[in-house]
C-alpha positions in Angstrom: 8.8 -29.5 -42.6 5.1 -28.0 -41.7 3.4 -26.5 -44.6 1.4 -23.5 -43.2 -2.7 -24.1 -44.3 -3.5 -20.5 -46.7 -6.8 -19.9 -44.7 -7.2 -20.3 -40.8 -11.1 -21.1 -39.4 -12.2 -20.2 -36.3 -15.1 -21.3 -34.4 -15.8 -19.3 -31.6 -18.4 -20.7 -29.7 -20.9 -20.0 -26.7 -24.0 -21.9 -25.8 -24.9 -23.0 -29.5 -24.9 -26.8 -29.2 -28.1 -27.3 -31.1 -26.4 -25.5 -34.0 -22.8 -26.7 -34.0 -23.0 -29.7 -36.2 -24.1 -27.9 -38.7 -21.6 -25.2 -38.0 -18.8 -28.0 -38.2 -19.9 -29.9 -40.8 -20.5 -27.0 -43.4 -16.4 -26.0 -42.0 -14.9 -28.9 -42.5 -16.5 -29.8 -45.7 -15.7 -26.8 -47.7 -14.9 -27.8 -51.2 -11.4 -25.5 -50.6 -9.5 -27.6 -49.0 -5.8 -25.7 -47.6 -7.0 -24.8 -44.4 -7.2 -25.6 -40.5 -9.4 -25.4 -38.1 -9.2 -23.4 -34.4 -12.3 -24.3 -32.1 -12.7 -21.9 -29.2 -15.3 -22.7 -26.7 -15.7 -19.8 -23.9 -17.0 -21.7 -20.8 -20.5 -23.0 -22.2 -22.6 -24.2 -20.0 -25.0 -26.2 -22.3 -23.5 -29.3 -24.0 -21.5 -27.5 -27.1 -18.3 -29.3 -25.5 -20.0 -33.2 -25.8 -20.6 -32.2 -29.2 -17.2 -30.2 -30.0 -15.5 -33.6 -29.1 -16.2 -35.3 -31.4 -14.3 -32.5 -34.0 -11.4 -32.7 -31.7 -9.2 -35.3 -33.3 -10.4 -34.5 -36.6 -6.8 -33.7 -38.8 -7.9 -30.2 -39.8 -8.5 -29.4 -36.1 -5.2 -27.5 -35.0 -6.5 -26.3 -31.8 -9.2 -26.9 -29.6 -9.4 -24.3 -26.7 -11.8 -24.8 -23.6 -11.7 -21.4 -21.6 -12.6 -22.3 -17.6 -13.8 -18.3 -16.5 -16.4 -16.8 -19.7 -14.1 -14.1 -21.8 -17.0 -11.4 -21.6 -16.9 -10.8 -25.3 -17.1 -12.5 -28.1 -13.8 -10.0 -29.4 -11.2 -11.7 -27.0 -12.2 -15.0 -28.2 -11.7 -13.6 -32.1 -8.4 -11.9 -30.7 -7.1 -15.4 -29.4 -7.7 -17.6 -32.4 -6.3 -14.9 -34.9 -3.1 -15.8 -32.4 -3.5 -19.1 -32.8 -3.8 -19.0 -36.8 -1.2 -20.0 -39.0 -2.8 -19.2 -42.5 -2.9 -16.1 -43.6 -6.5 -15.8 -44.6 -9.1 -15.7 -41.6 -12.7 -17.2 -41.5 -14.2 -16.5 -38.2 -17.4 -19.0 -39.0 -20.0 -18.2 -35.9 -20.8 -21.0 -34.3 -24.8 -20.5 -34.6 -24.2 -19.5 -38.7 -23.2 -21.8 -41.4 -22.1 -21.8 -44.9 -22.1 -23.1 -48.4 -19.9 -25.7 -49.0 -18.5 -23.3 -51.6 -17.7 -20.3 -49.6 -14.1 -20.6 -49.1 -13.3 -21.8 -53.1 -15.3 -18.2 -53.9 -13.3 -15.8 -51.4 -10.2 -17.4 -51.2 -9.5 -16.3 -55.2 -10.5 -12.8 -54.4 -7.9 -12.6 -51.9 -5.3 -14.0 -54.0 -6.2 -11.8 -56.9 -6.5 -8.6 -55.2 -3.5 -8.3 -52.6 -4.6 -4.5 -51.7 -8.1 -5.9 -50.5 -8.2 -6.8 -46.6 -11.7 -8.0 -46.6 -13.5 -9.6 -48.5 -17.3 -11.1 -48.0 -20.3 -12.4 -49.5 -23.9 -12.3 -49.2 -26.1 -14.4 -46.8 -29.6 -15.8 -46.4 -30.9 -14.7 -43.3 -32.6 -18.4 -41.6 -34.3 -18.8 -38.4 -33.7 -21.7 -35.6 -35.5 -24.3 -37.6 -33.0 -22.9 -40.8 -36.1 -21.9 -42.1 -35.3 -18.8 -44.4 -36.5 -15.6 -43.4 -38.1 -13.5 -46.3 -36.9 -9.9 -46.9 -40.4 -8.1 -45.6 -39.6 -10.1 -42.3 -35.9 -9.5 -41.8 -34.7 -8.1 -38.5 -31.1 -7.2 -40.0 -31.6 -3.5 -41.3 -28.3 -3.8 -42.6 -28.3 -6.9 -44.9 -27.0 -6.4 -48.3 -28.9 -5.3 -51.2 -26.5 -4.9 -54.0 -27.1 -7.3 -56.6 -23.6 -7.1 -58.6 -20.0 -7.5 -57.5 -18.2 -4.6 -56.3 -14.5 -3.5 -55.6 -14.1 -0.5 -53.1 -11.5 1.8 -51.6 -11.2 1.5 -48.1 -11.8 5.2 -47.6 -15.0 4.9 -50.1 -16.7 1.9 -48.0 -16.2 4.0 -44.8 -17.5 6.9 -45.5 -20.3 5.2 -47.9 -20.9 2.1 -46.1 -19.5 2.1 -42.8 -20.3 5.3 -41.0 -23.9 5.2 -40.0 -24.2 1.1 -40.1 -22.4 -1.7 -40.7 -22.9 -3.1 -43.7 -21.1 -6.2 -42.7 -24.0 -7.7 -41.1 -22.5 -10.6 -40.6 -18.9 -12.0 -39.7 -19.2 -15.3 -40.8 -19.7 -14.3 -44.5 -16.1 -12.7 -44.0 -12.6 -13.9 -45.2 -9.8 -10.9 -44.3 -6.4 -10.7 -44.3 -4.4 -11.7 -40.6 -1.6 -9.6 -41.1 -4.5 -6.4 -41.9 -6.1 -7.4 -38.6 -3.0 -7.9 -36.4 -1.9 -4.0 -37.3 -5.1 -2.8 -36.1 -5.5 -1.0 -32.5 -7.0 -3.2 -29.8 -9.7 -0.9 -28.5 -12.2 -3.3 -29.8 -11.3 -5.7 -27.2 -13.5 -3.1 -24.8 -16.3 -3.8 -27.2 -19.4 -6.5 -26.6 -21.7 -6.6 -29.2 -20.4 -4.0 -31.9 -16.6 -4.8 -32.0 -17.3 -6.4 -35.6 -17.9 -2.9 -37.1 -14.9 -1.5 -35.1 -12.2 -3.8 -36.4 -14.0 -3.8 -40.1 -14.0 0.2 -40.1 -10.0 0.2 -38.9 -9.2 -2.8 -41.6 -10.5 -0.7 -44.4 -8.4 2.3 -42.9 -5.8 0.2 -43.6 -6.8 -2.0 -47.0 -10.0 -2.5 -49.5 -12.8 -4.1 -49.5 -14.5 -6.6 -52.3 -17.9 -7.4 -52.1 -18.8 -10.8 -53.8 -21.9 -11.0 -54.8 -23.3 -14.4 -53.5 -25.5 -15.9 -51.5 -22.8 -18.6 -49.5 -23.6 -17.7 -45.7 -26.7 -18.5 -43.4 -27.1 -16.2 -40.9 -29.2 -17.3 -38.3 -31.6 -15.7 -35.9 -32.7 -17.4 -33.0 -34.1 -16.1 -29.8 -30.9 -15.6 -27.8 -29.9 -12.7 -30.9 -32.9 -11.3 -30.7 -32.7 -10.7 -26.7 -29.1 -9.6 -27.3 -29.8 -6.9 -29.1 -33.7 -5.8 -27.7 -33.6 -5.7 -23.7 -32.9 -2.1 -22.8 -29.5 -2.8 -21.3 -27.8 -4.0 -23.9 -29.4 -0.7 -26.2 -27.6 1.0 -23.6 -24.4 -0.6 -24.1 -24.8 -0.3 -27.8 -25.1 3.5 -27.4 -21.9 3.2 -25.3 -20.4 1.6 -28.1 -21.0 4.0 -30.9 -19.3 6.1 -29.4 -16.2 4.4 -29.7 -17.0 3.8 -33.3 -17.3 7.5 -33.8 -13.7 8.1 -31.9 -12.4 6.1 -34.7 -13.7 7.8 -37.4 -12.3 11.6 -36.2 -8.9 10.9 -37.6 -10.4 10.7 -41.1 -10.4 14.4 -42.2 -13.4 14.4 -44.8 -15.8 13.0 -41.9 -15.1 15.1 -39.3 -18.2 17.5 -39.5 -20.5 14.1 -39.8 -18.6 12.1 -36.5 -18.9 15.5 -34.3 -22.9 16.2 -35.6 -23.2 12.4 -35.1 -22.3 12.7 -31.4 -24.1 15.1 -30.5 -27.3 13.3 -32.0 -26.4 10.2 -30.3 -25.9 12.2 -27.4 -29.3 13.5 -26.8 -31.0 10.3 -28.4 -30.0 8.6 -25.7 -30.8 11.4 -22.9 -34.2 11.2 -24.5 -34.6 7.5 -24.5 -33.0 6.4 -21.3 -33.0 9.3 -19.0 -30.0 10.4 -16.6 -31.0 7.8 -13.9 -30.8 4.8 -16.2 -27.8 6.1 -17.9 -25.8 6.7 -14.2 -27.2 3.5 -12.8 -26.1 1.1 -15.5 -25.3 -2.1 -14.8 -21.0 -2.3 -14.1 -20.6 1.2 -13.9 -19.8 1.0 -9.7 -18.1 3.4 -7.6 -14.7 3.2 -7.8 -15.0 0.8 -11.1 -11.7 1.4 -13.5 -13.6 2.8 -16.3 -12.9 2.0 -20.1 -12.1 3.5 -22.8 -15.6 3.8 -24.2 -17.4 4.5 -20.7 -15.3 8.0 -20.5 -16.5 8.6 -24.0 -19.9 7.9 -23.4 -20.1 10.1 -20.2 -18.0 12.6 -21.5 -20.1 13.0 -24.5 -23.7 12.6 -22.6 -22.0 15.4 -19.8 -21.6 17.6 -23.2 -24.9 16.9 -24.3 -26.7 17.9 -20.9 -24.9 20.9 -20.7 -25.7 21.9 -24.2 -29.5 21.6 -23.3 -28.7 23.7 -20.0 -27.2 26.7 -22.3 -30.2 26.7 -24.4 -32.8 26.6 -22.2 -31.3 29.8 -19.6 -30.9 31.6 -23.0 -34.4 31.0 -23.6 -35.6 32.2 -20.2 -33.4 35.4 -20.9 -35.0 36.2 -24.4 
């Protein structure tokens, strides 16, 4: 008979093959020792796979999944090895992050002690390419932890003080949670690229509590290919678009509803003021005839409110 492993990793990579021994390494060393491994590769085109191959026959390796078309979102890739896992503790360890030796034997107790909390995460060094650390004054994460003691919180409490205007989850890889939490949530993060994270953390704590342990066992790295992710103009764009979605999820929480509608109308004419209506109509995927998502008809829906909002104000000033 198969004992089922207690926590389930997941390595879901894409173009990081400078970083994944280390990644690997700082997995399958952890000084916990009851869990598998799931590696996920999404159709890299550097040489992650020649270096992924040699983790392949490795006997905490349970999977090891080579996608042949790209996914288009990191999300799908986290959706498909929480399918995969057995345990029922996740680690989704980034493939360009790593970790203290000691992250898992630190979580793993927190889950175990507290069965109402459905995440749980620690604190992380932020490191550059050359795992350099990056000091404070210079960090580019704006929403890197501060608190300097433990802390248990309702999930109600972390959204509304943590989760609404930021995520203050900076960074997955310093996260265990709870796989039956995240199999009960919605899938609309799926439509997400590059802020599904603080979707599916803000619908877990709907459902569960959060415990923050205060700890420095994650290195979270930034390297150029972040930095462009989140600094060309497009992908601003697309992170707008995604907010919105964010917000949607927040409405059915009664004591925020005044903050998520005043939130979208800010976002609303923030981003009429920074990208105009031709870059906002002309973005990139948005075609004629295109089966728009879920968080496209939000996005225009709530820019077409905006724009005629500024139309009312300005014939009523003409009329004064």
């Amino acid at each position: 008979m198969q004992v089922e492993p207690k926590v389930s990793v997941i390595v879901p990579n894409y173009n990081h093959a400078r970083f994944l021994r280390k990644r690997m390494d700082t997995v399958l060393q952890q000084t916990y020792s009851d869990f598998e491994v799931i590696i996920l590769d999404d159709c890299s085109h550097d040489s992650s796979l020649e270096v992924l191959e040699r983790y392949r026959v490795h006997p905490r390796v349970s999977h090891f999944v080579v996608n042949r078309i790209n996914s288009g979102s990191p999300f799908r890739q986290w959706r498909k090895g929480v399918d995969l896992a057995r345990g029922s503790y996740v680690w989704i360890a980034e493939s360009d992050d790593y970790a203290d030796l000691r992250l898992l034997e630190r979580l793993v107790p927190v889950l175990d002690e507290y069965p109402d909390v459905g995440i749980a995460y620690v604190d992380s060094f932020e490191v550059d390419e050359h795992d350099e650390e990056i000091s404070i004054a210079d960090s580019k994460s704006k929403s890197t932890v501060r608190c300097q003691s433990s802390y248990y919180m309702k999930g109600l409490e972390a959204i509304t003080k943590l989760m609404f205007d930021r995520n203050a989850i900076p960074n997955a890889s310093a996260v265990v949670f709870r796989k039956d939490i995240f199999d009960s949530i919605p899938s609309s993060y799926l439509e997400l690229k590059v802020i599904g994270d603080w979707l599916i953390w803000i619908e877990m704590l709907k459902r569960s509590n959060l415990y923050f342990l205060a700890e420095k066992l994650n290195y979270f790295r930034y390297h150029p290919a972040v930095t462009r992710i989140h600094s060309t103009k497009e992908k601003r764009l697309r992170v707008y678009g995604e907010r919105y979605v964010i917000l949607n999820a927040l409405e059915d929480i009664p004591e925020l509803a005044q903050r998520v509608n005043a939130a979208y109308d800010i976002l609303a004419h923030k981003t009429l003021k920074v990208f105009g209506l031709r870059r906002i109509f002309s973005r990139a995927g948005w075609g004629i005839g295109k089966r728009f998502s879920r968080y496209d008809r939000l996005f225009f829906f709530r820019i077409s409110k905006a724009i005629w909002t500024r139309f009312r104000r300005r014939v009523a000033r003409n009329n004064k």
